[in-house]
C-alpha positions, 0 to 999 in steps of 0.5 A: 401592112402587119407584113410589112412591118413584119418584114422590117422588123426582122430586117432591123433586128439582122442588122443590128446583130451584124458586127460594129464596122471600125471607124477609118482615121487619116494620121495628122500629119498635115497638122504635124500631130503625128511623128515618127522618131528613132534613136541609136547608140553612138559609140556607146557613149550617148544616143544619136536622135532623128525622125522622118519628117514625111510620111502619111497612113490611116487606120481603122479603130474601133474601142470595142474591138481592138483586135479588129483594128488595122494601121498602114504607113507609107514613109519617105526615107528621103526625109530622115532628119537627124539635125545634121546635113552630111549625117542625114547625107550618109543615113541616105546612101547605100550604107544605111537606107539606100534611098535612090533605090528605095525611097519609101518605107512601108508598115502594114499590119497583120495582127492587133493583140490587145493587152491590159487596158488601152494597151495593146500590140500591133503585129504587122510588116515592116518593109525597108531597105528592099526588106519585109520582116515582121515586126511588133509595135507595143502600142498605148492609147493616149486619147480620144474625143472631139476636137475644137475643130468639129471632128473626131481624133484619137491618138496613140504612142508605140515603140519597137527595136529593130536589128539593123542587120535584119533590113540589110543595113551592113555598116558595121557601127559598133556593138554598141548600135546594132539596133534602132529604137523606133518611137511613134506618136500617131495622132487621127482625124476620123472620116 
């Protein structure tokens, strides 16, 4: 019997030693908590708006060790909505994101660096337009903690700028618009 006890001591101790694993979120996007916007200059003179409105991910978070966190994204570039029928019409063709050929946008991350707080960034790969680059997302957590439902959420914002030119987008729209602000607002339900 002291054996077994023994045995199941030294057992309870090694798993308690192994690291926490992260918990697993799906992005709310069913519930619409979730979004995924971009805003370029117009001629200089104002900004042009717009989101995709279909797009689905998950994420692993664990507040005790960010950096072992990770985040994938998968968006429909056919449901880029900028609010105007013949403009989201040529935002799909080949002089923009070319969405009969690829009609889905991916981010995966590779690296989380967390910074000052519940700030941190998120280093990962952006494919779009038949492109991969690397891109960093400056991520600040807005929340967490249960729902009224009876889960579990936290929510985060991040923005990024990307060039144009570097996802083979060619159509020359000014100097002025060479590059799309992309802002996220992720909000996740813990499984």
């Amino acid at each position: 019997m002291k054996k077994s006890l023994a045995v199941l001591a030294f057992a309870a101790a090694g798993l308690a030693s192994l690291p926490a694993l992260a918990d697993k979120y799906v992005i709310d996007t069913k519930g619409a908590h979730a979004s995924i916007n971009f805003s370029i200059q117009h001629l200089g003179y104002s900004y042009l708006t717009g989101r995709f409105n279909n797009f689905s991910g998950d994420f692993t978070y664990d507040p005790k060790d960010v950096a072992a966190s990770t985040i994938n994204v998968t968006i429909d570039t056919t449901s880029v909505d900028s609010n105007h029928a013949e403009r989201d019409k040529h935002l799909r063709s080949g002089d923009f994101l070319n969405v009969e050929k690829f009609p889905k946008a991916t981010f995966v991350s590779k690296k989380i660096v967390p910074d000052d707080g519940d700030e941190f960034d998120v280093v990962g790969d952006l494919t779009l337009n038949g492109v991969t680059k690397s891109i960093t997302i400056e991520v600040d957590k807005v929340g967490e903690g249960k729902d009224p439902w009876g889960g579990y959420r936290v929510g985060f914002e991040g923005e990024t700028e990307i060039a144009l030119k570097d996802f083979n987008i060619t159509k020359d729209l000014g100097p002025a618009s060479q590059t799309v602000k992309l802002e996220l607002h992720v909000e996740g339900i813990k499984q």
